[in-house]
LOTORFI-998732 format. One record per residue (C-alpha): residue in one letter; x, y, z. Coordinates in nm, 3 decimals, padded with zeros to 5 digits, m for minus. Example, Ala and Ser with C-alpha at 12.3 -4.5 7.8 and 13.67 -1.06 7.14 Angstrom:
+------+---------+---------+---------+
! milo !    east !   north !      up !
+------+---------+---------+---------+
!    a !  01.230 ! m00.450 !  00.780 !
!    s !  01.367 ! m00.106 !  00.714 !
+------+---------+---------+---------+
! end
This chain:
+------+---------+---------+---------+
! milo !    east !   north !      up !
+------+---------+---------+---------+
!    x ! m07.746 ! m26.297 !  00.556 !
!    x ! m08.009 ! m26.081 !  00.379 !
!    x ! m08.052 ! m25.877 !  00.686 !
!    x ! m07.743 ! m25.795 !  00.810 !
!    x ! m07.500 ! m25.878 !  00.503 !
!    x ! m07.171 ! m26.051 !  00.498 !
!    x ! m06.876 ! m25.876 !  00.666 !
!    x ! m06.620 ! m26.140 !  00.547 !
!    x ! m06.726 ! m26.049 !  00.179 !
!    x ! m06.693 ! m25.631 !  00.212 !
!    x ! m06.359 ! m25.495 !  00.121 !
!    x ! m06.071 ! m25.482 !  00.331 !
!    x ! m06.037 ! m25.176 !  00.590 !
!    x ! m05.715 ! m24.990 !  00.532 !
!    x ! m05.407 ! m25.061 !  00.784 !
!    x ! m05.412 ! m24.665 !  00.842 !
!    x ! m05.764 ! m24.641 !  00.998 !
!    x ! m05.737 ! m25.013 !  01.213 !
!    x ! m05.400 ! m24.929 !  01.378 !
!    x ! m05.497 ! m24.516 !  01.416 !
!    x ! m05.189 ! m24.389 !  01.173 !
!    x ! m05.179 ! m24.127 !  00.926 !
!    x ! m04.956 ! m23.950 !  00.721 !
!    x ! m05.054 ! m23.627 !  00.910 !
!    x ! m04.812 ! m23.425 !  01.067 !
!    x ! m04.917 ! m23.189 !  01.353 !
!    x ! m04.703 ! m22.955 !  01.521 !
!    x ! m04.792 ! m22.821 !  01.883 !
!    x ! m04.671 ! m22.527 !  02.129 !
!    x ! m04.565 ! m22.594 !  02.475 !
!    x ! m04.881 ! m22.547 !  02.592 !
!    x ! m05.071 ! m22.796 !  02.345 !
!    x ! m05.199 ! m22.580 !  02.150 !
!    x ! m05.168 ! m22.651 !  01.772 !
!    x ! m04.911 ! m22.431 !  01.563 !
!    x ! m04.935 ! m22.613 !  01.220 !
!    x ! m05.095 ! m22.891 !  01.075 !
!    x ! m05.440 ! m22.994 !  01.176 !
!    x ! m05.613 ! m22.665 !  01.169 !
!    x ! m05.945 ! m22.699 !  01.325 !
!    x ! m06.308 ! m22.634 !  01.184 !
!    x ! m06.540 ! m22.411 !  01.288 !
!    x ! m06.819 ! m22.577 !  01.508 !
!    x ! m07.155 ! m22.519 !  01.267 !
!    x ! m07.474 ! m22.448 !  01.528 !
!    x ! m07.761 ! m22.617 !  01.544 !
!    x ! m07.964 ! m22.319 !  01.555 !
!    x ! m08.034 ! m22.004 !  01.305 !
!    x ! m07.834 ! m21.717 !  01.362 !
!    x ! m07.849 ! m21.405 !  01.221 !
!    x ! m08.257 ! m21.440 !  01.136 !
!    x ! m08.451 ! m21.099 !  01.070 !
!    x ! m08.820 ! m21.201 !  01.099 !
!    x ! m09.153 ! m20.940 !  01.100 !
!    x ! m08.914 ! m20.662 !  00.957 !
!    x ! m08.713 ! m20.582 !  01.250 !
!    x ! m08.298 ! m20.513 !  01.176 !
!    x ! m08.196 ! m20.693 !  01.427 !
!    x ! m08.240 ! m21.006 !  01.590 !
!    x ! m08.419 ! m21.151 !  01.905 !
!    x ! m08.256 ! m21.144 !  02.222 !
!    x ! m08.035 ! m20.839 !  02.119 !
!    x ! m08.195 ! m20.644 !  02.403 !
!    x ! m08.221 ! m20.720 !  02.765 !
!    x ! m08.480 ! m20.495 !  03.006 !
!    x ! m08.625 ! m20.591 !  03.331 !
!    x ! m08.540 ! m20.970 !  03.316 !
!    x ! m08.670 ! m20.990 !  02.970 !
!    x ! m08.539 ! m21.034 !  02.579 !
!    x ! m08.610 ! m20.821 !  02.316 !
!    x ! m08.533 ! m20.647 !  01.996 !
!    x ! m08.280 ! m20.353 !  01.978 !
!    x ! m08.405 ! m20.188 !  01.685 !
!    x ! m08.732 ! m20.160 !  01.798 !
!    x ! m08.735 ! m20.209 !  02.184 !
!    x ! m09.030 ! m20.470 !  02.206 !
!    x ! m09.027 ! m20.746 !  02.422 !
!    x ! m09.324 ! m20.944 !  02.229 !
!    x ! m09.128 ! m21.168 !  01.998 !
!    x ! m09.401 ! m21.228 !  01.733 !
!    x ! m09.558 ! m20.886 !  01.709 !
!    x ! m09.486 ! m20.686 !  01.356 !
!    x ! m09.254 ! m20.397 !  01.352 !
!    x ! m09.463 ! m20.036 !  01.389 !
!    x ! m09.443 ! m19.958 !  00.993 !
!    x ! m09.617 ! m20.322 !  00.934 !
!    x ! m09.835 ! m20.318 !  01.159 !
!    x ! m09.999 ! m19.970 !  00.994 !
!    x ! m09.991 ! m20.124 !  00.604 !
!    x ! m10.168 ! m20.426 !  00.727 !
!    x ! m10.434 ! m20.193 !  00.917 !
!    x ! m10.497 ! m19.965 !  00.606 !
!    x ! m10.509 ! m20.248 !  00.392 !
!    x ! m10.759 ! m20.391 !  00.620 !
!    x ! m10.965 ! m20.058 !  00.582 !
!    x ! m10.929 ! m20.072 !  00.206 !
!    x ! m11.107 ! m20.427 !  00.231 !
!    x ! m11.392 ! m20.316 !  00.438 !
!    x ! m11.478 ! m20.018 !  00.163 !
+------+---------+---------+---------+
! end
């Protein structure tokens, strides 16, 4: 009983949800598509979308060139390397270091 509980001792289900009826009304074309009622939600992905990483302005896979994905913005096919203007503040700040 401590494991799995009691069933008998939980609250009733409601008639609506055992026998499947609801007080919904949904009205449908000839073709079965839905006019009124039940509008349905948008499907949620499971992945990102829309993420700008290493300072590009667009995202990854937004350009296609000789079998292979890329950026638009910039036209690079290396996903992880840093956009041009990056890359050049990270190599002068790695000259102000060294002096």
């Amino acid at each position: 009983m401590e494991k799995y509980g009691n069933a008998a001792a939980e609250e009733e289900i409601p008639k609506e949800l055992l026998l499947g009826q609801s007080e919904k009304q949904v009205e449908y074309d000839r073709a079965g598509r839905v006019i009124k009622g039940h509008e349905t939600a948008l499907p949620r992905s499971k992945y990102e979308e829309d993420v700008y990483i290493n300072n590009h302005t667009c995202v990854w896979g937004s350009w296609w060139k000789d079998h292979r994905w890329g950026y638009k913005c910039r036209k690079q096919i290396i996903r992880e390397r840093l956009s041009p203007l990056e890359q050049i503040g990270i190599e002068a700040a790695g000259r102000l270091m060294i002096l």
